[in-house]
PQR file with spaces between the fields and no chain letter, atoms N, CA, C, O and H, PARSE charges and radii, in Angstrom:
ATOM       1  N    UNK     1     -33.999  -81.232  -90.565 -0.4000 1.5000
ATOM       2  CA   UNK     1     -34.421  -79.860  -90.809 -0.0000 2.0000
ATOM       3  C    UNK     1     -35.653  -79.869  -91.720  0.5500 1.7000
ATOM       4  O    UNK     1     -35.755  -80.655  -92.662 -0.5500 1.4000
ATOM       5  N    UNK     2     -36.765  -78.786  -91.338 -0.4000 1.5000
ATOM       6  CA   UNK     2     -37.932  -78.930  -92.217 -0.0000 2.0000
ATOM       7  C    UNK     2     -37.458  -78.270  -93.679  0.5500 1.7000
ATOM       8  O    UNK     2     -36.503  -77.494  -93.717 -0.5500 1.4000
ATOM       9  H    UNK     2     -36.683  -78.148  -90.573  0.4000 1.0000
ATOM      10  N    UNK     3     -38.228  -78.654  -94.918 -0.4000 1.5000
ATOM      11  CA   UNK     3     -37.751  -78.041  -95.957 -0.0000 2.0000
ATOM      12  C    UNK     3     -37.525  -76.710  -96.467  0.5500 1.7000
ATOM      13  O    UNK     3     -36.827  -76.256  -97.374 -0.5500 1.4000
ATOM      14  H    UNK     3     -39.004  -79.284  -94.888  0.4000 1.0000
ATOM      15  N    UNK     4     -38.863  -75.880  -95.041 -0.4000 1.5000
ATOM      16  CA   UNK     4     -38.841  -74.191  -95.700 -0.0000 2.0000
ATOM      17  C    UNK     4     -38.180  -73.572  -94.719  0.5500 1.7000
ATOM      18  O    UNK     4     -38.453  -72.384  -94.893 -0.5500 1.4000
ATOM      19  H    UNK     4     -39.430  -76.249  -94.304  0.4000 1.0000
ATOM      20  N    UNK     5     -37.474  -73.662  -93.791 -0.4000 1.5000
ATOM      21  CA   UNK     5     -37.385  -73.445  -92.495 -0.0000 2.0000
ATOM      22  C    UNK     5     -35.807  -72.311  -93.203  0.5500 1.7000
ATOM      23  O    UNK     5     -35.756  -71.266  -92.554 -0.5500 1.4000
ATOM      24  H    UNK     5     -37.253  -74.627  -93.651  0.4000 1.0000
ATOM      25  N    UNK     6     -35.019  -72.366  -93.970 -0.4000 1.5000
ATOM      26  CA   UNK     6     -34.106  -71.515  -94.504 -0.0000 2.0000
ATOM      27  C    UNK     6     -32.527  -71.569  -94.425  0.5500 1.7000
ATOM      28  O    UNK     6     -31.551  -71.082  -94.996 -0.5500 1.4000
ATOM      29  H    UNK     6     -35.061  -73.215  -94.497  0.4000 1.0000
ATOM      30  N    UNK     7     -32.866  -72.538  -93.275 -0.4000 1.5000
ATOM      31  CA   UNK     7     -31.650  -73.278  -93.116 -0.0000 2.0000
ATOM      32  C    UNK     7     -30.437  -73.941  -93.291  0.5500 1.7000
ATOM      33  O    UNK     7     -30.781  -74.958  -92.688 -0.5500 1.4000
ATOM      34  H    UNK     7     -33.659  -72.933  -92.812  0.4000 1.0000
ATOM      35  N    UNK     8     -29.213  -74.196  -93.657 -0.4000 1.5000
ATOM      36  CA   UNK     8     -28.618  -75.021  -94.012 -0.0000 2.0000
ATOM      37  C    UNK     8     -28.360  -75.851  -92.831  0.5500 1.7000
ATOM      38  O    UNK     8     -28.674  -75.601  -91.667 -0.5500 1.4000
ATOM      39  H    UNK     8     -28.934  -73.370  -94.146  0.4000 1.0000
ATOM      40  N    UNK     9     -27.400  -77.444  -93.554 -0.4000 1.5000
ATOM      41  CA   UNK     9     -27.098  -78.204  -92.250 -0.0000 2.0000
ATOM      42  C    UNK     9     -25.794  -78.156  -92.318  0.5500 1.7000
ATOM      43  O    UNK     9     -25.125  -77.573  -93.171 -0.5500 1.4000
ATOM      44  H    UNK     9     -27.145  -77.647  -94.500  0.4000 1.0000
ATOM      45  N    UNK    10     -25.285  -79.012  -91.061 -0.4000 1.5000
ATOM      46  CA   UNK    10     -23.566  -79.045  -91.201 -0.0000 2.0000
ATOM      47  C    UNK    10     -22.687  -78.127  -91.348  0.5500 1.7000
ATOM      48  O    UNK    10     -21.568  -78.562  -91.619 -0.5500 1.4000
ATOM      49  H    UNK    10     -25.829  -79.485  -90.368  0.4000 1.0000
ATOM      50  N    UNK    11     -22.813  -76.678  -91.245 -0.4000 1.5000
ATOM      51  CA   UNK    11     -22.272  -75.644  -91.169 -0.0000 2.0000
ATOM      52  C    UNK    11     -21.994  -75.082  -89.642  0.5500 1.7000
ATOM      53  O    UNK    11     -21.527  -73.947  -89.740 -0.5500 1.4000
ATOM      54  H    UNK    11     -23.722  -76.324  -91.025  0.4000 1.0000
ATOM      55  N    UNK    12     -22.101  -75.421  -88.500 -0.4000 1.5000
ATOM      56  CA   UNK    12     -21.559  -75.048  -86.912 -0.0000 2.0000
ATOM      57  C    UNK    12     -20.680  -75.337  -86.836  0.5500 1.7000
ATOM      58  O    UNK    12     -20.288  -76.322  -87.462 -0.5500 1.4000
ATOM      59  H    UNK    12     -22.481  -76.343  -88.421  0.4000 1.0000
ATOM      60  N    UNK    13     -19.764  -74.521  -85.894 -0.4000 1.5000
ATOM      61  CA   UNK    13     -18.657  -75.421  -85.477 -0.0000 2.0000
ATOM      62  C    UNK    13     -18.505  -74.329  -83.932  0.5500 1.7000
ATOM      63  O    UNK    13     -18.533  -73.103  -83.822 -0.5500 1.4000
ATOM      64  H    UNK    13     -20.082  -73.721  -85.386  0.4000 1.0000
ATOM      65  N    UNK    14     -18.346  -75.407  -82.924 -0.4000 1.5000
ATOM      66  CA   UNK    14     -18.361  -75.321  -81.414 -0.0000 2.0000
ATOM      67  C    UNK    14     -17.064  -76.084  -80.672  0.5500 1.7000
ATOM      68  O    UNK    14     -16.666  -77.247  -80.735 -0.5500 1.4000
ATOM      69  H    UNK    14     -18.323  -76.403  -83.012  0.4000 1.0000
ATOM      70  N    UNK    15     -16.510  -74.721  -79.825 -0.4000 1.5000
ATOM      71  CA   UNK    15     -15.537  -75.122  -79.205 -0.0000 2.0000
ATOM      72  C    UNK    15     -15.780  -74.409  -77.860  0.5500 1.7000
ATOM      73  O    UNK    15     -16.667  -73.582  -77.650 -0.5500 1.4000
ATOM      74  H    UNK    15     -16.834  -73.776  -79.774  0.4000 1.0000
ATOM      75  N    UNK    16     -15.184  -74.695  -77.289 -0.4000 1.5000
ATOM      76  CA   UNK    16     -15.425  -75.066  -75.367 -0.0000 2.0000
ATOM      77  C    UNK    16     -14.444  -75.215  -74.504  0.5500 1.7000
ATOM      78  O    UNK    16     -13.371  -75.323  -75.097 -0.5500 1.4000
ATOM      79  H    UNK    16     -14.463  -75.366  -77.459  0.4000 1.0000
ATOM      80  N    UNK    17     -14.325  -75.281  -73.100 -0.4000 1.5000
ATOM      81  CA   UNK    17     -13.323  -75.752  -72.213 -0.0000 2.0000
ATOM      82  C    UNK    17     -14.421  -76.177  -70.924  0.5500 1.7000
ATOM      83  O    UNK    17     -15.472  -75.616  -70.616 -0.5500 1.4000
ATOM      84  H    UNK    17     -15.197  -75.193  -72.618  0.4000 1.0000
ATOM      85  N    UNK    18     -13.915  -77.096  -70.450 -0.4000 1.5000
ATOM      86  CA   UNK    18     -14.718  -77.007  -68.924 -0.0000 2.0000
ATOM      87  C    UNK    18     -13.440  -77.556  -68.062  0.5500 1.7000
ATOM      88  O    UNK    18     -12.594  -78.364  -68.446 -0.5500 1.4000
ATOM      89  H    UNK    18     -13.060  -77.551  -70.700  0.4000 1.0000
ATOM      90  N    UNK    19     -13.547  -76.739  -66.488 -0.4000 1.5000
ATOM      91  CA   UNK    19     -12.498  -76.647  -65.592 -0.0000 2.0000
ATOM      92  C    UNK    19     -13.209  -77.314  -64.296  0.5500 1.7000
ATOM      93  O    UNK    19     -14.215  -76.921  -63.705 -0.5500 1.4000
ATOM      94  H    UNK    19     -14.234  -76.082  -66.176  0.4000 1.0000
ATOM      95  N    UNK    20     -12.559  -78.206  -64.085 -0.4000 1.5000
ATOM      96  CA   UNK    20     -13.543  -79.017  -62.168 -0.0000 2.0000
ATOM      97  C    UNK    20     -12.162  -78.467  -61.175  0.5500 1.7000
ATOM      98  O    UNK    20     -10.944  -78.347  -61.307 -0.5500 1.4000
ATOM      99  H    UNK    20     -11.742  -78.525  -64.565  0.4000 1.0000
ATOM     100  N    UNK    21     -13.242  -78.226  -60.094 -0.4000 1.5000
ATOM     101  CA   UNK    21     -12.019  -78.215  -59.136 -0.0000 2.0000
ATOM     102  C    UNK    21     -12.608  -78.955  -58.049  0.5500 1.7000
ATOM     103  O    UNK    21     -13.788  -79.284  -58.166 -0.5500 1.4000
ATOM     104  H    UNK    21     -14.231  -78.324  -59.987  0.4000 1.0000
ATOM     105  N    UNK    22     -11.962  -79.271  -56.998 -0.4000 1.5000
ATOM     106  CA   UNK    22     -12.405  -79.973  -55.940 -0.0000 2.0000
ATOM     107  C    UNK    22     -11.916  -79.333  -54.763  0.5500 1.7000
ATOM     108  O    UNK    22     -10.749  -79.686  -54.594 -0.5500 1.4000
ATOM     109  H    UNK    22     -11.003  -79.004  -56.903  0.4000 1.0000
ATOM     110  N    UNK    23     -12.284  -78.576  -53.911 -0.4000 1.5000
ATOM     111  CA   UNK    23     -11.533  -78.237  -52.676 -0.0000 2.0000
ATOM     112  C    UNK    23     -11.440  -78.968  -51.783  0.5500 1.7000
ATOM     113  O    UNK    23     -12.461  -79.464  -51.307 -0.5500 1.4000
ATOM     114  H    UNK    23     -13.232  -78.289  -54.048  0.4000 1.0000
ATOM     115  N    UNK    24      -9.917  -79.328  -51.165 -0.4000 1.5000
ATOM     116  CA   UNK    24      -9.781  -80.607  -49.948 -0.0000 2.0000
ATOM     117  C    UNK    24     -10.968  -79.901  -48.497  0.5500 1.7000
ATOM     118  O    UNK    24     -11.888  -80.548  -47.996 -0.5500 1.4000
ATOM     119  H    UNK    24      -9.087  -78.924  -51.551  0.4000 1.0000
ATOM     120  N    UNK    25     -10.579  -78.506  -48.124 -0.4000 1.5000
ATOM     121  CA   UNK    25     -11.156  -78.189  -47.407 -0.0000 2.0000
ATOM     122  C    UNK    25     -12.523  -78.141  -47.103  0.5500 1.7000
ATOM     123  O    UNK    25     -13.116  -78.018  -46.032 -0.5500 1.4000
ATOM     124  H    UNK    25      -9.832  -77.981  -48.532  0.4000 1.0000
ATOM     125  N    UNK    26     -12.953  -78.279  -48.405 -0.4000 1.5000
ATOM     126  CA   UNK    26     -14.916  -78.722  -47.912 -0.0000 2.0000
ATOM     127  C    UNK    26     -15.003  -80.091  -49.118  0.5500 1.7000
ATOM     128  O    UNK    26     -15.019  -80.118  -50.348 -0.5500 1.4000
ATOM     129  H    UNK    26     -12.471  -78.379  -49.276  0.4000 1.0000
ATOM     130  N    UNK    27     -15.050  -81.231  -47.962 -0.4000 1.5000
ATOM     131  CA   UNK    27     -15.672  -82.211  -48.531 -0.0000 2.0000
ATOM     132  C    UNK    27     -17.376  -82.482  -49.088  0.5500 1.7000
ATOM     133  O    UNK    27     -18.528  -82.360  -48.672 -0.5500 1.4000
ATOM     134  H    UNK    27     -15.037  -81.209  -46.962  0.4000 1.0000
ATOM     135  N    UNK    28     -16.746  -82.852  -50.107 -0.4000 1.5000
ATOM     136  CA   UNK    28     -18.385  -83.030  -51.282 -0.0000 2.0000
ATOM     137  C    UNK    28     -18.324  -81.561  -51.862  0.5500 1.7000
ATOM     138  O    UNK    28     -19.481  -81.147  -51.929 -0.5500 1.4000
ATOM     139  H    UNK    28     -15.810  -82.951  -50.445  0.4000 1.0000
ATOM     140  N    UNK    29     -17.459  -80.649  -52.288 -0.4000 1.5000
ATOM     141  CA   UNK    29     -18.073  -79.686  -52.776 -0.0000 2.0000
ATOM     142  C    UNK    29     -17.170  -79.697  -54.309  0.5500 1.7000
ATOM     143  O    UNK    29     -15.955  -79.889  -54.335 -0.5500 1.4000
ATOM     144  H    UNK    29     -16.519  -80.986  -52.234  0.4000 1.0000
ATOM     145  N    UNK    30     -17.943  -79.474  -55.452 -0.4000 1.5000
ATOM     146  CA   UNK    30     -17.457  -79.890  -56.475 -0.0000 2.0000
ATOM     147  C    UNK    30     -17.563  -78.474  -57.223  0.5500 1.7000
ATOM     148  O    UNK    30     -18.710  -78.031  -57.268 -0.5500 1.4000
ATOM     149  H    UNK    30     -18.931  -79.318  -55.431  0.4000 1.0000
ATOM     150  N    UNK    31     -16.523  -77.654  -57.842 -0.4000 1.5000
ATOM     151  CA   UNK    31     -16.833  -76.196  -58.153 -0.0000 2.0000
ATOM     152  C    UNK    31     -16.222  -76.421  -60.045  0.5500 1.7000
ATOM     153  O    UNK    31     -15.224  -77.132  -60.160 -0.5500 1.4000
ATOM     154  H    UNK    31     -15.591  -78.014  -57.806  0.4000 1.0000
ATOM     155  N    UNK    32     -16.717  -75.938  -61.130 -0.4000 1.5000
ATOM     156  CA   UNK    32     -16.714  -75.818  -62.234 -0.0000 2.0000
ATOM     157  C    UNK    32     -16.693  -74.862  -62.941  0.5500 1.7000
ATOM     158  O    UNK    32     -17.176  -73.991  -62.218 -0.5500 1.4000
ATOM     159  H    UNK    32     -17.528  -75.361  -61.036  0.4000 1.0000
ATOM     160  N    UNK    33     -16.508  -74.502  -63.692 -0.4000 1.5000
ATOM     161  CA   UNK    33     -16.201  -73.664  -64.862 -0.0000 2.0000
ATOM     162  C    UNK    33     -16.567  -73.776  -66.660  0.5500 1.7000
ATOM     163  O    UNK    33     -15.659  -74.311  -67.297 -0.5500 1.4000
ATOM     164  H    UNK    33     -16.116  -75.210  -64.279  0.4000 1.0000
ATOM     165  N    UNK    34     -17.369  -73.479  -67.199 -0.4000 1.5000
ATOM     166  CA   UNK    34     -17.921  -74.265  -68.598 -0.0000 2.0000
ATOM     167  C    UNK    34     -17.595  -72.864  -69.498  0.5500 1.7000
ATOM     168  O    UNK    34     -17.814  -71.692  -69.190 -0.5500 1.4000
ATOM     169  H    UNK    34     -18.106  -73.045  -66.681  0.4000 1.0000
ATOM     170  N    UNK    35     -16.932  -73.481  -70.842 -0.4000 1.5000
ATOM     171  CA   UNK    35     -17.161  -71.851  -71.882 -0.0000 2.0000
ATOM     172  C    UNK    35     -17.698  -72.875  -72.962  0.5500 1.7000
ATOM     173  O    UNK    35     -17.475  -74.077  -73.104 -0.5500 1.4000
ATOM     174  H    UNK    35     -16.754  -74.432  -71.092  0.4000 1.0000
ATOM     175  N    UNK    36     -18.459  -72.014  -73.651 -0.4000 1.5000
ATOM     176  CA   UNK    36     -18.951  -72.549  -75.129 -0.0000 2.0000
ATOM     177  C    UNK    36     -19.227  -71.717  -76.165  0.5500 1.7000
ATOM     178  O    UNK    36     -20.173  -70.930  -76.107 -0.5500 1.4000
ATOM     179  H    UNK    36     -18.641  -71.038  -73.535  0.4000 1.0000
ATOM     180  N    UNK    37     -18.455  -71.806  -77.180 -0.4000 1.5000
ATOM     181  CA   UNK    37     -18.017  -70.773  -78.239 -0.0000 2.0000
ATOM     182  C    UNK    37     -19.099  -71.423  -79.387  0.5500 1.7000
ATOM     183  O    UNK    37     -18.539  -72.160  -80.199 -0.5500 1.4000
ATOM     184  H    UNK    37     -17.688  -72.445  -77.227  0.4000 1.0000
ATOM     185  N    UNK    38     -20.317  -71.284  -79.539 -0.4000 1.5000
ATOM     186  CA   UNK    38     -20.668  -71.575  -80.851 -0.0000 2.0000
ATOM     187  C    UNK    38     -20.394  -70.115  -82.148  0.5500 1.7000
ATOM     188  O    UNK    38     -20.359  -68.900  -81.954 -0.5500 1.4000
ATOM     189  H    UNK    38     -20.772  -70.686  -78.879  0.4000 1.0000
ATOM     190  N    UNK    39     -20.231  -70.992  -83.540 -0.4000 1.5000
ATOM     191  CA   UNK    39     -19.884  -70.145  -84.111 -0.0000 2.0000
ATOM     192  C    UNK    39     -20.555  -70.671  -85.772  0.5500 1.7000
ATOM     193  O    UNK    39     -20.508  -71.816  -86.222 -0.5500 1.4000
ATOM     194  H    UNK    39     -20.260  -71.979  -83.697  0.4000 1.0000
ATOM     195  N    UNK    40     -21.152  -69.452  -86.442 -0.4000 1.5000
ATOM     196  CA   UNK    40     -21.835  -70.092  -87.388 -0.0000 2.0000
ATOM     197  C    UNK    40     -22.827  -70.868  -87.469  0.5500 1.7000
ATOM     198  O    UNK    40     -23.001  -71.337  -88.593 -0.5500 1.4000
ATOM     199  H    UNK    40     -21.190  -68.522  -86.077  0.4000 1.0000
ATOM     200  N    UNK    41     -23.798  -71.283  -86.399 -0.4000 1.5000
ATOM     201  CA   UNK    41     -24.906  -71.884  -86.003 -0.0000 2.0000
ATOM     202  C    UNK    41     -25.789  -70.997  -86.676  0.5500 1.7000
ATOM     203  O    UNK    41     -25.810  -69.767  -86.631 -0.5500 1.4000
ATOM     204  H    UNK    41     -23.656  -70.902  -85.486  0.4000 1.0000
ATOM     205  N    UNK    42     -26.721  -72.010  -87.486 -0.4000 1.5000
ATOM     206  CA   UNK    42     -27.932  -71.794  -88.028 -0.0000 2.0000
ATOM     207  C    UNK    42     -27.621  -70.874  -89.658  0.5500 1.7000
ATOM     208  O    UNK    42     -28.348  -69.981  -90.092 -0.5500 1.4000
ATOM     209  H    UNK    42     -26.703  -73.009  -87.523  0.4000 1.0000
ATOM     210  N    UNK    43     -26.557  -71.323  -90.220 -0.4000 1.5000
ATOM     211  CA   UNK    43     -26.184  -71.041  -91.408 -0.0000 2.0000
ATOM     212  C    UNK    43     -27.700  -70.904  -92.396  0.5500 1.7000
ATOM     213  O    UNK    43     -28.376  -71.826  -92.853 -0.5500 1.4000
ATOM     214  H    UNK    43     -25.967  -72.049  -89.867  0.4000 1.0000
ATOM     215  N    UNK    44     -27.873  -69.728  -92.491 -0.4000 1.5000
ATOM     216  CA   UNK    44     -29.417  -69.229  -93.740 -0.0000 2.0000
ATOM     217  C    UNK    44     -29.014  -69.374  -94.914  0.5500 1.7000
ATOM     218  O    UNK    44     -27.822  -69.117  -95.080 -0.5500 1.4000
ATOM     219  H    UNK    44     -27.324  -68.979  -92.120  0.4000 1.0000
ATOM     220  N    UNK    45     -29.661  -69.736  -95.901 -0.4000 1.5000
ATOM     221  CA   UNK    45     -29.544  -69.808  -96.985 -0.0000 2.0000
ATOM     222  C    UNK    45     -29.122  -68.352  -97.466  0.5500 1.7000
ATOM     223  O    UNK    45     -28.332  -68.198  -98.398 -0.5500 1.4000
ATOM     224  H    UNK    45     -30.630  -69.945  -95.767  0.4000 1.0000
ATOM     225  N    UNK    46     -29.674  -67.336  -96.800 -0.4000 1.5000
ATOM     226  CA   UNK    46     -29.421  -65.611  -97.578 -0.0000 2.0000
ATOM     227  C    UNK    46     -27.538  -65.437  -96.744  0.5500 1.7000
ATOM     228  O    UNK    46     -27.039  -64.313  -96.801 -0.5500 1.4000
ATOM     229  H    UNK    46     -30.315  -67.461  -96.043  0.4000 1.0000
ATOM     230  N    UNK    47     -26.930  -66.277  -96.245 -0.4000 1.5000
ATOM     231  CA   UNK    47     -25.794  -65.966  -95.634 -0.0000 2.0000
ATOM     232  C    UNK    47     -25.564  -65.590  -94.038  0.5500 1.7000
ATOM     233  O    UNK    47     -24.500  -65.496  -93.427 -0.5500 1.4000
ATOM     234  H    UNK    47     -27.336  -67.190  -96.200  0.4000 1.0000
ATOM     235  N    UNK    48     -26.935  -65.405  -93.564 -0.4000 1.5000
ATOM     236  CA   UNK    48     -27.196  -64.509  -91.936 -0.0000 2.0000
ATOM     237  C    UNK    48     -26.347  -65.978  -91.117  0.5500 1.7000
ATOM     238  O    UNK    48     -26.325  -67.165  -91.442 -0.5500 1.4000
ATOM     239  H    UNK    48     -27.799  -65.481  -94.061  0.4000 1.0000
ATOM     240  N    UNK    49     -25.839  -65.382  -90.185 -0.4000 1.5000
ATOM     241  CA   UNK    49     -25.433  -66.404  -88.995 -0.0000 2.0000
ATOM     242  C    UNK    49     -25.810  -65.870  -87.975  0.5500 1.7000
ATOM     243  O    UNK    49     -26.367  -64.772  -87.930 -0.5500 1.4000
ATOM     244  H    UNK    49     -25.856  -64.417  -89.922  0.4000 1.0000
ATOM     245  N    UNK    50     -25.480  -66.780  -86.770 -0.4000 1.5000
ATOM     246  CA   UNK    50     -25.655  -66.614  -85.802 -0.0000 2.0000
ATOM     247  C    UNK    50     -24.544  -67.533  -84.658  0.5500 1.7000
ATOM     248  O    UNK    50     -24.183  -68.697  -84.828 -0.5500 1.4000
ATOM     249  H    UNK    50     -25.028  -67.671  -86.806  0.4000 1.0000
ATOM     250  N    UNK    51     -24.208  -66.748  -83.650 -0.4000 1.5000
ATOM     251  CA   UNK    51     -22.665  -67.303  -83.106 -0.0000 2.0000
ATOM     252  C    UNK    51     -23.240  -66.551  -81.422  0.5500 1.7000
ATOM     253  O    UNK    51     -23.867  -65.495  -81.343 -0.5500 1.4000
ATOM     254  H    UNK    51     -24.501  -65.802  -83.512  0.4000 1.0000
ATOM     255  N    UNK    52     -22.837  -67.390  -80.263 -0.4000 1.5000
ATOM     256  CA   UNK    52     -22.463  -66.782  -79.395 -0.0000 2.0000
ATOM     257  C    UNK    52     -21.426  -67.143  -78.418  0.5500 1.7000
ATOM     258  O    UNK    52     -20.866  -68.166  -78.814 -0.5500 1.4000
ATOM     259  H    UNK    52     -22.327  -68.248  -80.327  0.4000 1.0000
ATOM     260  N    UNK    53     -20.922  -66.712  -77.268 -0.4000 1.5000
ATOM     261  CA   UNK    53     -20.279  -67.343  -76.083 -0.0000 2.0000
ATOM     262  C    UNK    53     -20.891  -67.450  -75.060  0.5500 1.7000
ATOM     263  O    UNK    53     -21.608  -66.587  -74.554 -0.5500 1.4000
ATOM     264  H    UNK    53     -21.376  -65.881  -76.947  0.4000 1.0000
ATOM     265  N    UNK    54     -20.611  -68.784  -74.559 -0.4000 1.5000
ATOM     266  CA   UNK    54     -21.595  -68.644  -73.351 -0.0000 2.0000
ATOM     267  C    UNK    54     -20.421  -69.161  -72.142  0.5500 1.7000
ATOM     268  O    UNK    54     -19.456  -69.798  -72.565 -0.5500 1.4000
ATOM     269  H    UNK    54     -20.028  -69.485  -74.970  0.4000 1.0000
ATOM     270  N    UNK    55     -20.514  -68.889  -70.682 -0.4000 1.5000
ATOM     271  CA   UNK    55     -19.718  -69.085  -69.829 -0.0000 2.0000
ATOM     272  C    UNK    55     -21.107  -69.689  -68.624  0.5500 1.7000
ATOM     273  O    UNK    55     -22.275  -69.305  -68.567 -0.5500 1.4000
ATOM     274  H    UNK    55     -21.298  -68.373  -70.337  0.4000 1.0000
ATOM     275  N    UNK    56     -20.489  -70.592  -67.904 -0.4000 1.5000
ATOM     276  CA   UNK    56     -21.136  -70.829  -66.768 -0.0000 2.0000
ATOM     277  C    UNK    56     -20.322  -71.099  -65.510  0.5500 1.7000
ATOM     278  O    UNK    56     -19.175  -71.544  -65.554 -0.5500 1.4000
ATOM     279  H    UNK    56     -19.541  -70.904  -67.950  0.4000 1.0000
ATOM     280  N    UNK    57     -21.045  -70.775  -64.264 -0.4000 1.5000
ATOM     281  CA   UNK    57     -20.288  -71.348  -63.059 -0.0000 2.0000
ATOM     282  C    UNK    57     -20.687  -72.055  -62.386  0.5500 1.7000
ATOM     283  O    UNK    57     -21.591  -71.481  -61.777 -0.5500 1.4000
ATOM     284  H    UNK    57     -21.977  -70.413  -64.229  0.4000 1.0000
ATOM     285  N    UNK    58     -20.545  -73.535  -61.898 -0.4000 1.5000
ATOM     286  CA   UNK    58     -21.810  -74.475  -61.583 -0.0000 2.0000
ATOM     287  C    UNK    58     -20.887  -74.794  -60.132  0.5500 1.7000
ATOM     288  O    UNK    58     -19.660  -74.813  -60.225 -0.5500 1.4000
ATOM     289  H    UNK    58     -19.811  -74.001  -62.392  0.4000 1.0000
ATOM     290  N    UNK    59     -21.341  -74.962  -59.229 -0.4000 1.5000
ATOM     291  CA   UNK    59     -21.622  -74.879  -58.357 -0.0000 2.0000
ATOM     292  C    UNK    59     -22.070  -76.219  -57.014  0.5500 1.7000
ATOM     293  O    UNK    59     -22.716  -75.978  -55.994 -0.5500 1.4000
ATOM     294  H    UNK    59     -22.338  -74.946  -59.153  0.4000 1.0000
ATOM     295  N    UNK    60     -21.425  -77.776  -57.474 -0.4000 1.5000
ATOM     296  CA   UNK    60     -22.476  -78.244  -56.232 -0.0000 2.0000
ATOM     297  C    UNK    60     -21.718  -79.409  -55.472  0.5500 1.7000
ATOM     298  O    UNK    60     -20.602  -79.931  -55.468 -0.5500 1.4000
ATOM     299  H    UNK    60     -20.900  -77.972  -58.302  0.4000 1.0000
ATOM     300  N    UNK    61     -23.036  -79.539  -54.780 -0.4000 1.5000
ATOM     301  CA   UNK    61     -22.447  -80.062  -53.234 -0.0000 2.0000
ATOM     302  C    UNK    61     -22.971  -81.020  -52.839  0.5500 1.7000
ATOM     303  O    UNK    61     -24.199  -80.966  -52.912 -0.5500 1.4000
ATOM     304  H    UNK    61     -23.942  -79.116  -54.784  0.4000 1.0000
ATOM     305  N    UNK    62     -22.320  -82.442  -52.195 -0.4000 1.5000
ATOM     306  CA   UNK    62     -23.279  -83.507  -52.178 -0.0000 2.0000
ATOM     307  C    UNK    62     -23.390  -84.189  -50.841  0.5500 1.7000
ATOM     308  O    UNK    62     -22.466  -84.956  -50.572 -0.5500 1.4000
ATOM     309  H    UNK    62     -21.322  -82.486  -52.135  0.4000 1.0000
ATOM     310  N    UNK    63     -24.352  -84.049  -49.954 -0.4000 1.5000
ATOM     311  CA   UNK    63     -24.033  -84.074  -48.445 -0.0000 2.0000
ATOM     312  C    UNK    63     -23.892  -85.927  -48.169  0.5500 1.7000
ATOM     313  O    UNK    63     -23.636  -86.367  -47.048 -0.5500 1.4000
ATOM     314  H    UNK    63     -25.103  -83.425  -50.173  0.4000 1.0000
């Protein structure tokens, strides 16, 4: 971290799940599920945080 930047370190903490599925019925197709809970990311010296959730659906296929 740069020195003026306002920052603290070592203060995040991130939790998650990710789900695979495989359907027999279409071979090569690989279907997923991702969550990611950050929380307390980017701890400021004045107290400000910053936290979000993020979800994804991924999607692929390998001929």
């Amino acid at each position: 971290m740069a020195d003026y930047n306002g920052y603290t370190h070592g203060d995040a903490s991130e939790t998650g799940f990710d789900i695979i599925y495989k359907p027999k019925a279409v071979k090569g197709l690989n279907l997923r599920v991702r969550g990611n809970f950050a929380d307390d990311f980017n701890v400021a010296t004045s107290g400000d945080t910053v936290g979000w959730s993020e979800y994804r659906f991924i999607a692929n296929y390998s001929f």
